[in-house]
N, C-alpha and C positions, 0 to 999 in steps of 0.2 A: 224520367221520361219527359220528353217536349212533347208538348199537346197543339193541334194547329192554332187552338188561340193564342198561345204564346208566339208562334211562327208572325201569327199578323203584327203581334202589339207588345211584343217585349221588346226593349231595344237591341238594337244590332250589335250592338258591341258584347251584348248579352247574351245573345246567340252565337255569335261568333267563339268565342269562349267555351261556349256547352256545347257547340258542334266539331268546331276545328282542333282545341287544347286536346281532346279525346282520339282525334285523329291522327295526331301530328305526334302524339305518344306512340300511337300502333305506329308508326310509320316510322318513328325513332326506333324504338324496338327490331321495327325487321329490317333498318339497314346496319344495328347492331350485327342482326342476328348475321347480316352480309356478310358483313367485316369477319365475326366469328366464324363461317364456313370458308372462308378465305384463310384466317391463322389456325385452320386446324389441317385443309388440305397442304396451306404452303409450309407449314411446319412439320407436318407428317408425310408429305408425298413430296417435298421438294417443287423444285421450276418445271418439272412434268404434267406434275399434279396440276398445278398454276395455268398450263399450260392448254391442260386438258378442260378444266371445267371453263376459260377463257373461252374455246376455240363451242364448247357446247353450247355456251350461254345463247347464241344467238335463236336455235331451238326450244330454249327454255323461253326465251322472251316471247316467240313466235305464240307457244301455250299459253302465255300469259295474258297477250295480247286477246285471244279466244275469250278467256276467262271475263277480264275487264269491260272489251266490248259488250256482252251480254250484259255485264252488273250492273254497267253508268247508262251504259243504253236507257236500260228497264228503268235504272233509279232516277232518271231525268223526266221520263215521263211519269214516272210514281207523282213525283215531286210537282209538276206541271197540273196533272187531274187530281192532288188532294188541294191544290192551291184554289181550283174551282169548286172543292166540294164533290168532285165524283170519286169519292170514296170504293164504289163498284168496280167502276172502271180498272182503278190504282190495283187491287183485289186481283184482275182479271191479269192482271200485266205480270204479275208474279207469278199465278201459277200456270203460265206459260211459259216463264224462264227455268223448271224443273224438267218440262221435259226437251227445251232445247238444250242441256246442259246434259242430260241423258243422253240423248243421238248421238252429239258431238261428240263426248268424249268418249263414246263406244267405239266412232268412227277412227277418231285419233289414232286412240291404242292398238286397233289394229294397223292401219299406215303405218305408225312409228314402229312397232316391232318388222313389219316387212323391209320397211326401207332403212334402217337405223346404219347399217353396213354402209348404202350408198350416200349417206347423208354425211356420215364420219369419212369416207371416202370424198366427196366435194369439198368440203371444208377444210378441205389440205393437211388433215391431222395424219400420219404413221410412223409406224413401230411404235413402241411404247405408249405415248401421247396418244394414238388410236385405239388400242387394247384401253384406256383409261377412258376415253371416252364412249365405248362401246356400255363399257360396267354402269356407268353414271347412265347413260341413256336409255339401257332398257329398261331401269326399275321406276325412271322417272315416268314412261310412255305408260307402264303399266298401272302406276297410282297419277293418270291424266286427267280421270276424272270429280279426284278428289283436288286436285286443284283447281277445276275450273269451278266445283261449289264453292271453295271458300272464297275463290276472289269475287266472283258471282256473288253470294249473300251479302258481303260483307257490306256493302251500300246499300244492299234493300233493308238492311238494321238499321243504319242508322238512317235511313228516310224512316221508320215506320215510331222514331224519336227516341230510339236508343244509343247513343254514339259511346257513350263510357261502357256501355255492355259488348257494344262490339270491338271499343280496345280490348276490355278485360279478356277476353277469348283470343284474341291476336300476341297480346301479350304470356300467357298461358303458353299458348301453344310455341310461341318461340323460345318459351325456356325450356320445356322439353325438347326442342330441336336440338337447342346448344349441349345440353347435358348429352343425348343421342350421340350427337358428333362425339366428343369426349369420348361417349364409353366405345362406338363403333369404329372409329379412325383411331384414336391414341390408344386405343387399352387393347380393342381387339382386333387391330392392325386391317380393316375389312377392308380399308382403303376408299377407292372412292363409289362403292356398291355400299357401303358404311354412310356417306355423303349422302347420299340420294335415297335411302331408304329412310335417314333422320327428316329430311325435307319431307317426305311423302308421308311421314308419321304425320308430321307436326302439320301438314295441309288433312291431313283425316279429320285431326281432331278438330279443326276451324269449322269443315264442312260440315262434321256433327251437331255440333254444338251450336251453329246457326241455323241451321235446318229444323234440329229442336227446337229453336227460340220461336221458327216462324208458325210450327203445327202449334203450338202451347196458343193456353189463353192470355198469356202473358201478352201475345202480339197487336196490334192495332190491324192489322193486315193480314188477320190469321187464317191458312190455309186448313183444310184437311183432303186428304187424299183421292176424296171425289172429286174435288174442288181441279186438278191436275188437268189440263187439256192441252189441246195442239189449235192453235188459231194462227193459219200461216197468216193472215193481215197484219196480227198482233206482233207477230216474231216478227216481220218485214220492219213494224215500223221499232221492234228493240233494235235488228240490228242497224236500221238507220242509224236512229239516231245514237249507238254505239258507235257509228263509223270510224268517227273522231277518235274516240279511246283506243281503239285497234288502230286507226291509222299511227297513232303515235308510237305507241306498245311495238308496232310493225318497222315505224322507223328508227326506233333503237337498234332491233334483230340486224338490218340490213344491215346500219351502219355500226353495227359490232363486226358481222360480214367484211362490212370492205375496208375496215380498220385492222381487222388481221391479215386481210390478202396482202393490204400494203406494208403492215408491219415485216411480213415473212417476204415481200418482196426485197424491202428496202432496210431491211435490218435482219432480224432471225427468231427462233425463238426465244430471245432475252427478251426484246422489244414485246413480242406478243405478252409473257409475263411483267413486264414492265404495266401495260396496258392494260393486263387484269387486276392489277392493283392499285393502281385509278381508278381504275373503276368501281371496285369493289368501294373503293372510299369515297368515291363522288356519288354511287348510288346512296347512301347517308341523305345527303342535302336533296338530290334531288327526291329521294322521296316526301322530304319537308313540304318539299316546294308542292308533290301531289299530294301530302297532307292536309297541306292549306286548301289547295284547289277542289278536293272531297270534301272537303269539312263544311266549305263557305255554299258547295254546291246545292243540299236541302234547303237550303237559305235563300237563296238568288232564286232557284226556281220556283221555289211556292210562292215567293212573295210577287216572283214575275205572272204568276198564274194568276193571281189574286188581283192582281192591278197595281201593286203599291211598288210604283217606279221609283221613288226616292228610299225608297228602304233598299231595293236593289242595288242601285246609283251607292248609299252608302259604302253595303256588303261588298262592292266591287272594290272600292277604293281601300277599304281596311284589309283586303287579300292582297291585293299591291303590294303596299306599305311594309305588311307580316312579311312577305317573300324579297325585298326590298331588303331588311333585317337579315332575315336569316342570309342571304347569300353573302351579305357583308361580312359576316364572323367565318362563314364557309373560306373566303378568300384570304381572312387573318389567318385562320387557321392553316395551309397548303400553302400561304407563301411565304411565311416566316417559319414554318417549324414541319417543311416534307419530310425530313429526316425521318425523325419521331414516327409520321405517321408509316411510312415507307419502315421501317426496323418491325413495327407489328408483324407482319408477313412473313420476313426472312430478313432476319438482323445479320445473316452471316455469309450473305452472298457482297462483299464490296462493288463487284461491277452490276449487281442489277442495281442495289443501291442508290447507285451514282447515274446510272440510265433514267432510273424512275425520277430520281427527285428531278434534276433539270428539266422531266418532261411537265411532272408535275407543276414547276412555277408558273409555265406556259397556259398548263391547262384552267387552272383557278381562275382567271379573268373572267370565264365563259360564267362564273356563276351570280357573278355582278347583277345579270339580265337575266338570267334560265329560267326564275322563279316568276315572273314580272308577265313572260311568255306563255309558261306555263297556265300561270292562273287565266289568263283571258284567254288561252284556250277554251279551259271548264266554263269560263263563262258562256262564252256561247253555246258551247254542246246545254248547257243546262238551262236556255230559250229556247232550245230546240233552233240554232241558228246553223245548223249542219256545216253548211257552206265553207262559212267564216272559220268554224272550229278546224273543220279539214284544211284550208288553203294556211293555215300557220302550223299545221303537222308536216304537210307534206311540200309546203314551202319552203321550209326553212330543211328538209333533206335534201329537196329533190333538186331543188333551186341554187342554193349555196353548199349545204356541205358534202353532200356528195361529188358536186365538180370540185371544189377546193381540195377535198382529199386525193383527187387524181394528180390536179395540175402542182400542187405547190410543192410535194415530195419530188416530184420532177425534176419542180426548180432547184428547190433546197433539200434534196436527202429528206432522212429521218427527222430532221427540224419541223421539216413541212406539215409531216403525219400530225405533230401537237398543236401545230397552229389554227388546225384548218377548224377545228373545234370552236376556241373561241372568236376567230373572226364571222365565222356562221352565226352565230348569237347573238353576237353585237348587229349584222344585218338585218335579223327576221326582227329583232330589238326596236330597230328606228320604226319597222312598218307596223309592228303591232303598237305604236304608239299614237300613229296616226290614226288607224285603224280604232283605238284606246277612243279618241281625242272624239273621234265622229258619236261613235256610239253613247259618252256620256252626253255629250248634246240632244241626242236622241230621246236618253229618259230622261232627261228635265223636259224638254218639252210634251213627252205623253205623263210625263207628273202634272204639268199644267193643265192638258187638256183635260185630263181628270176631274180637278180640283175645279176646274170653268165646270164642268158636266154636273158635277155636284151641287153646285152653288145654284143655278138654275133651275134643278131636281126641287130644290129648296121653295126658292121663290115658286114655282110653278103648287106644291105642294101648299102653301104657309095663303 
């Protein structure tokens, strides 16, 4: 457990380590677990399968985005008032996010069951492809609420200085997922209701299992059941400052959205499974990249709540760096050896084969930057700098890659659809650098102002 003394006075590089390595394992783990519900649907259900959970993702994202906003919301602000010492506060903000995570996903489940028809019907999925997404999507609507706890909890743990306890639970539960898939898809043919009920196991057991950790005395932050309120201020300002987390979460959904309308415009359904398995193998890295950016996040914000701007300033630059690293090896990897990764999925279709890998050499640039983006997202959501956090979520969809995904298939076909990815990134890339560049200047000089306030205190004192 990290203790807030340690948060002010161990060094960063130290923390860094005990917060983010424990992150960045959970977050290895569940883009394994990706890849694995990927080579189990595309080996057992064929390019339909591929097809199908492709064309659904962007609803599962949509939940997901739910889920997040509420957790980093809340854990920004945990992380902000234990930095001051309002330990109460931190306390109150939690057991506000149990019963918004109650409403919501009661609300969900039922929308999702009413509309699940018209939703698979919008998304341009039928025959086949539609019956498979119909199976996948009711059972997921139905266990909605067990996802929105675990992705909920999983950052009020590790704010409350647990990080290696809430991999170990992430980890757990995504080896029963993988074994689920096996016994339910390969052994007992359940298809993709096999798929989605392993997912929905393995999101119970997260939500369990941290929900227990929070009522136990184990907790710093420890609830009990009376403790559970509704304080609409309090929820107002979770999902503020969530905004950010769901605006991003939101613009994946979309642009999974209009990466399939284009794919099916401008190619077919090969392209759309081409797509899902990129995907499936780029979420890998980028979850690194949000591993890094949750890990570094109790960090950055206690220390900014506390006043110690240069420990901030540090933490900021060793997230960089980390995410800097990892997309470098992401890019060794997809541009020298797509093959390989591309045969995991379906070794035995030669023309997706050969569609994915050229897409994918295309696509691998974008992760040069992703991670670089990503983190100074989290940085600001985690000063509560809303603004900033938002205009680089939905700057870099609304701004660049959703126009590029229109106009550049236009010009160039199906070329277009892969480029429009990474020239987006490279965009929002230059501005968040600028953006980067202002803000370190910022906490050096309220590191100075500090350090003048102190010295003074001193002399005035002595």
């Amino acid at each position: 457990m990290v203790n807030d003394h340690q948060l002010r006075h161990d060094s960063v590089w130290s923390l860094f380590c005990r917060f983010t390595f424990p992150a960045i394992a959970g977050i290895v783990i569940a883009g394994i677990q990706s890849i694995v519900d990927g080579f189990f649907i595309g080996n057992g259900l064929g390019s339909h399968g591929l097809a199908a959970v492709t064309l659904a993702f962007p609803i599962l994202m949509l939940i997901v985005a739910i889920g997040i906003m509420v957790g980093m919301g809340s854990s920004s602000l945990i992380a902000l008032e234990l930095g001051k010492s309002n330990r109460g506060r931190a306390v109150d903000v939690v057991s506000n996010v149990f019963s918004m995570l109650l409403v919501t996903g009661s609300v969900i489940m039922v929308l999702g069951h009413l509309f699940a028809g018209s939703l698979i019907s919008l998304l341009g999925a039928e025959g086949v492809v539609a019956v498979m997404m119909n199976d996948y999507l009711q059972i997921i609507f139905t266990g909605v609420i067990f996802i929105f706890f675990a992705l909920a909890l999983d950052p009020l743990v590790r704010n409350d200085g647990r990080p290696v306890f809430a991999m170990k639970v992430l980890v757990f539960s995504v080896l029963v997922n993988i074994l689920l898939d096996y016994i339910f898809v390969m052994k007992l043919g359940m298809g993709m209701t096999g798929a989605a009920v392993a997912t929905v196991i393995a999101f119970a057991l997260i939500a369990i299992l941290l929900a227990s950790y929070l009522f136990s005395s184990k907790a710093k932050l420890r609830l009990r059941f009376c403790d559970i309120k509704v304080e609409y201020a309090t929820m107002l300002q979770i999902v503020k400052s969530g905004v950010p987390s769901f605006a991003m979460q939101f613009s994946i959904s979309l642009l999974l959205l209009a990466h399939n309308f284009v794919l099916l415009r401008y190619g077919s359904e090969l392209a759309v499974s081409a797509f899902g398995i990129i995907d499936y193998s780029f979420s890998m890295f980028y979850m690194l990249f949000e591993g890094i950016a949750m890990g570094v996040q109790p960090i950055i914000g206690f220390n900014y709540g506390a006043g110690l701007y240069g420990r901030v300033h540090r933490a900021l630059k060793l997230a960089m760096a980390a995410s800097l690293a990892v997309g470098l090896v992401g890019f060794v990897i997809f541009f020298l050896f797509p093959d390989v990764v591309v045969s995991i999925f379906n070794p035995n279709d030669a023309q997706l084969l050969d569609v994915t890998v050229n897409a994918m050499r295309i696509f691998t640039a974008a992760l040069l930057v992703q991670g670089i983006v990503v983190v100074t997202a989290m940085y600001y959501q985690s000063v509560n700098k809303v603004r900033s956090a938002l205009f680089i979520h939905l700057g870099k969809t609304f701004v660049f890659l959703l126009p590029l995904l229109f106009v550049l298939p236009a010009l160039f076909g199906l070329a277009g659809v892969w480029f429009a990815t990474p020239i987006s990134e490279f965009l929002m890339f230059l501005i968040v650098m600028v953006m980067v560049s202002g803000e370190l200047k910022i906490l050096r000089e309220k590191k100075m102002s500090r350090l003048l306030s102190m010295e003074k205190n001193k002399i005035v004192t002595a």
